[in-house]
PAKOL-381186 format. One record per residue (C-alpha): residue number from 1; residue in one letter; x, y, z. Coordinates in steps of 0.2 Angstrom, whole numbers. Layout:
N
(NUM; 'A'; (X; Y; Z))
...
% end
This chain:
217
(1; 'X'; (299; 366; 365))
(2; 'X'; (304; 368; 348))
(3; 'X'; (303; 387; 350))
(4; 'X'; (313; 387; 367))
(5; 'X'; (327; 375; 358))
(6; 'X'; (328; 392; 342))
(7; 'X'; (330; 405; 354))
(8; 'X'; (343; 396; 364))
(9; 'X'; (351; 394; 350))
(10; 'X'; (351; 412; 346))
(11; 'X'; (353; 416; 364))
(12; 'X'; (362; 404; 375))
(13; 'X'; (380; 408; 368))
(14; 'X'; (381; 425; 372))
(15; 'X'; (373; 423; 390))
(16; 'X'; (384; 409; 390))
(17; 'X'; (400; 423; 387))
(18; 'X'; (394; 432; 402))
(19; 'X'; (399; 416; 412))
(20; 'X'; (417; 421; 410))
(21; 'X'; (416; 437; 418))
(22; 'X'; (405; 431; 431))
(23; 'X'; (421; 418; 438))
(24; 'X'; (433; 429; 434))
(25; 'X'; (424; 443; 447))
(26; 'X'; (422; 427; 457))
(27; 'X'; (441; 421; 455))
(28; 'X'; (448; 437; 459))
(29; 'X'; (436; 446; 474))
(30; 'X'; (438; 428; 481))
(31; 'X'; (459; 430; 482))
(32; 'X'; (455; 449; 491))
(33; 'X'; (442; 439; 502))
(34; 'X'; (453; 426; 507))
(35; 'X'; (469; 439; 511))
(36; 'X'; (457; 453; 520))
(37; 'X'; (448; 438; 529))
(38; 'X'; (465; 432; 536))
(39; 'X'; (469; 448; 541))
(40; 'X'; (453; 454; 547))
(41; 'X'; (452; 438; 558))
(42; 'X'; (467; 438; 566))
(43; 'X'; (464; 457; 571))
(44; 'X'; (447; 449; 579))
(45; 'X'; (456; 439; 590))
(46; 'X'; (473; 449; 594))
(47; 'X'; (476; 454; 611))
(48; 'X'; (476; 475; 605))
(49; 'X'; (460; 483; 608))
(50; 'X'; (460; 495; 597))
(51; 'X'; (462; 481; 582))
(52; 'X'; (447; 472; 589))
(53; 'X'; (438; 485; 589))
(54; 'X'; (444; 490; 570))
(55; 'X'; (440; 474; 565))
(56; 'X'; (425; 473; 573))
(57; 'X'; (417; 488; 564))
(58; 'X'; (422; 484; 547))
(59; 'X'; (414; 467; 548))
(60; 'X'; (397; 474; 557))
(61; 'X'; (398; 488; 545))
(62; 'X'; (398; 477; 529))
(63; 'X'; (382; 464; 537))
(64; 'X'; (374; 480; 544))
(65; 'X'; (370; 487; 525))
(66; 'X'; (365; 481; 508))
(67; 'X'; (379; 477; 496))
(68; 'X'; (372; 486; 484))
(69; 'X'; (373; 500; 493))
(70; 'X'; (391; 498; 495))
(71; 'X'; (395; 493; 476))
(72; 'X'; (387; 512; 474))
(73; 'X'; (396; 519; 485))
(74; 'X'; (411; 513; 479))
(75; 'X'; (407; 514; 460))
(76; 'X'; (397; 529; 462))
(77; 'X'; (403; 538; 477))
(78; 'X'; (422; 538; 476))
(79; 'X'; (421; 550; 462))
(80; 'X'; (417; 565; 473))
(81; 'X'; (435; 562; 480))
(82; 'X'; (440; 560; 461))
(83; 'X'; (443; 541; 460))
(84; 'X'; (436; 535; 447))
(85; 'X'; (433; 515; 443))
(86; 'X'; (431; 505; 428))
(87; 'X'; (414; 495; 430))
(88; 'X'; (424; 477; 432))
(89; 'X'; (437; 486; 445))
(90; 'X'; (422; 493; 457))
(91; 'X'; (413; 476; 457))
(92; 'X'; (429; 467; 461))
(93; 'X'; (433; 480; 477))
(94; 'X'; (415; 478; 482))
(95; 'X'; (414; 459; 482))
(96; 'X'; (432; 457; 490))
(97; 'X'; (426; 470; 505))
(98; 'X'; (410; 461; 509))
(99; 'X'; (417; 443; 504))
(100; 'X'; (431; 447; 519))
(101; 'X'; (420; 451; 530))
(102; 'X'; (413; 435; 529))
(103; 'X'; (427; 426; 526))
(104; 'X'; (433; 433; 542))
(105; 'X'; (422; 427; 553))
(106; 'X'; (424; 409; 544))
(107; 'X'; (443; 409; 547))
(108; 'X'; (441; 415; 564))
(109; 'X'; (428; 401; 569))
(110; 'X'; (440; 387; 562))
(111; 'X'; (454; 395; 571))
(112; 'X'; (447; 394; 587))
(113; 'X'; (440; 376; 584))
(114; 'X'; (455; 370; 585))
(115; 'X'; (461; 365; 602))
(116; 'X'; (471; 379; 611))
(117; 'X'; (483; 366; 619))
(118; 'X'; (490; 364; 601))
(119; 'X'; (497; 380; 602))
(120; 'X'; (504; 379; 618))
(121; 'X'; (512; 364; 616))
(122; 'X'; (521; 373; 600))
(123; 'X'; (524; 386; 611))
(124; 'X'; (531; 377; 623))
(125; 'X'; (545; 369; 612))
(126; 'X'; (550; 384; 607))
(127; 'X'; (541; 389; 590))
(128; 'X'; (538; 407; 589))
(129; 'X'; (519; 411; 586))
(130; 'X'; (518; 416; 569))
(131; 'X'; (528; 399; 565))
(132; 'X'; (514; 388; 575))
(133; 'X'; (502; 396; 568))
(134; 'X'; (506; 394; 550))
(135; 'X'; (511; 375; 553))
(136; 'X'; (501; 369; 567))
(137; 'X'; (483; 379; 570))
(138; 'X'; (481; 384; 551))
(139; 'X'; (484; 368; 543))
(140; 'X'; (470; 362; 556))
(141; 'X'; (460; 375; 553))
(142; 'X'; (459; 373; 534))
(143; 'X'; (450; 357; 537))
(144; 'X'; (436; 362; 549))
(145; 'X'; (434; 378; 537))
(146; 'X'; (434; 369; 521))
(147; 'X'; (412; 366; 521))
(148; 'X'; (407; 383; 527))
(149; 'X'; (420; 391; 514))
(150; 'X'; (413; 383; 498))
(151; 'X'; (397; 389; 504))
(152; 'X'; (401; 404; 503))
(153; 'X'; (410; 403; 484))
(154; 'X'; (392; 396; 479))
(155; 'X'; (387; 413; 487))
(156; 'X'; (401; 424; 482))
(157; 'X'; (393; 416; 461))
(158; 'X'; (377; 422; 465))
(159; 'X'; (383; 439; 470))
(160; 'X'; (393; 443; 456))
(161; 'X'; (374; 447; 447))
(162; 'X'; (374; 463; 458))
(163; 'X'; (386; 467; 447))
(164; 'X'; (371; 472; 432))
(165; 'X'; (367; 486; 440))
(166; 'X'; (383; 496; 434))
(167; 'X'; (384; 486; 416))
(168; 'X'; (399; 473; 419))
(169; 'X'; (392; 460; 406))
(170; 'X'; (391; 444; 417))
(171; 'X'; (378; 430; 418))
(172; 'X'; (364; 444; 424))
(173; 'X'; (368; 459; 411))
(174; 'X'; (370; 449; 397))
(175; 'X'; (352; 440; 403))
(176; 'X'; (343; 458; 406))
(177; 'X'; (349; 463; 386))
(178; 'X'; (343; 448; 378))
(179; 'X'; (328; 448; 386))
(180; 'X'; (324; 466; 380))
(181; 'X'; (328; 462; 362))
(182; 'X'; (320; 446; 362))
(183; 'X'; (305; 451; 374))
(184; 'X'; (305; 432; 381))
(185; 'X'; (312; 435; 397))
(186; 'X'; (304; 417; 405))
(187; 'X'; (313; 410; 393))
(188; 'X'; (329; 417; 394))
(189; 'X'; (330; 418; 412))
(190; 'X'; (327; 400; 412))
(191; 'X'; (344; 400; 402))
(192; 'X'; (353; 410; 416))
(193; 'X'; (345; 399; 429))
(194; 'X'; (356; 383; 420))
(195; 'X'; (371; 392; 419))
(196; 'X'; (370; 397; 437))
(197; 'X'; (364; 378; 442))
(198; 'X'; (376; 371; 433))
(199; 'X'; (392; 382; 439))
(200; 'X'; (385; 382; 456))
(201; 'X'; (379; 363; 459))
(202; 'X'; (394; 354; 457))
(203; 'X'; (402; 368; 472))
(204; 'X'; (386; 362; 484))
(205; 'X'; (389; 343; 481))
(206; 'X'; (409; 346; 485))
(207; 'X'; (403; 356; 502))
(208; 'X'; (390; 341; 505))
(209; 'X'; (404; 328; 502))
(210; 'X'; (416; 339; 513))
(211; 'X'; (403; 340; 528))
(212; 'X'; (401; 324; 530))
(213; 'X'; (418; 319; 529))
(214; 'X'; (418; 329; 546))
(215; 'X'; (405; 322; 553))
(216; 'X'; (415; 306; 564))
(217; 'X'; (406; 289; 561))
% end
């Protein structure tokens, strides 16, 4: 025990630096989730074809291949038509294309829950659509999509670590290089496990809390 308290000492801090980065790739794909996942949703249920259709084979595209496949293909792969990303950039791209996708299909089920007669009785006094959307269906919406959503931050945390594979120094990098120089890696693994626990726990008793506040007694 003694030994584990020395290393994580020497060790803890700087994983602890890579916690930073790891919610500011979080903070900042979530904001590009949440816009394209609006966007992307209302495409999935507007009455033009060819945007359902768009929409559709973006989202199937993103859940039909691995994600990291798709932070290569955009870190890697865009140099061949001469774009070139910084590390931090590509990862933030990558986790804000598959985060809407997701998110997408989110917004569109709370949309939907709400009941259609809303609408038509906005309608029907003369709001124009975008207008009942924004302050009648939405507001709604935001409730019903409020448990679902924060389970899906917890998992937007965990894959920021796929951003290790092209050395942005978050939670997971900084973990893989203190294991080498250290050669404990239980040990410091452990230490990334805590960080991840405790960023990620307090996020999966709010969607608990929020769930059953949903559920009518």
């Amino acid at each position: 025990m003694l030994d584990f308290l020395n290393l994580a000492q020497l060790y803890f801090p700087y994983i602890l630096r890579g916690a930073i980065v790891t919610l500011e790739l979080t903070v900042l794909a979530l904001i590009g989730s949440i816009v394209l996942g609006l966007l992307t949703a209302f495409a999935r249920m507007s009455k033009q074809r060819w945007l359902r259709a768009a929409a559709g084979t973006y989202i199937e595209l993103i859940r039909a291949t691995p994600a990291l496949l798709q932070l290569f293909i955009i870190y890697f792969g865009l140099t061949s038509f001469d774009i070139r990303l910084d590390p931090f950039s590509a990862a933030v791209l990558t986790l804000g294309l598959i985060g809407g996708a997701y998110a997408a299909e989110v917004f569109r089920a709370g949309i939907e829950a709400v009941d259609r007669g809303q609408y038509e009785a906005a309608r029907s006094l003369g709001m124009p659509s975008p207008l009942a959307m924004r302050r009648i269906i939405l507001p709604q919406a935001a409730v019903l999509i409020l448990p679902p959503f924060t389970n899906f931050v917890i998992a937007m945390v965990k894959d920021t670590s796929l951003a290790l594979t092209i050395a942005v120094p978050e939670i997971m990098y900084r973990s893989y290089d203190a294991a080498s120089q250290s050669f404990r890696s239980l040990e410091i693994y452990v230490m990334a496990g805590i960080i991840y626990v405790a960023i990620c726990l307090p996020l999966s008793q709010l969607a608990k809390g929020l769930e059953r506040r949903r559920v009518p007694r």
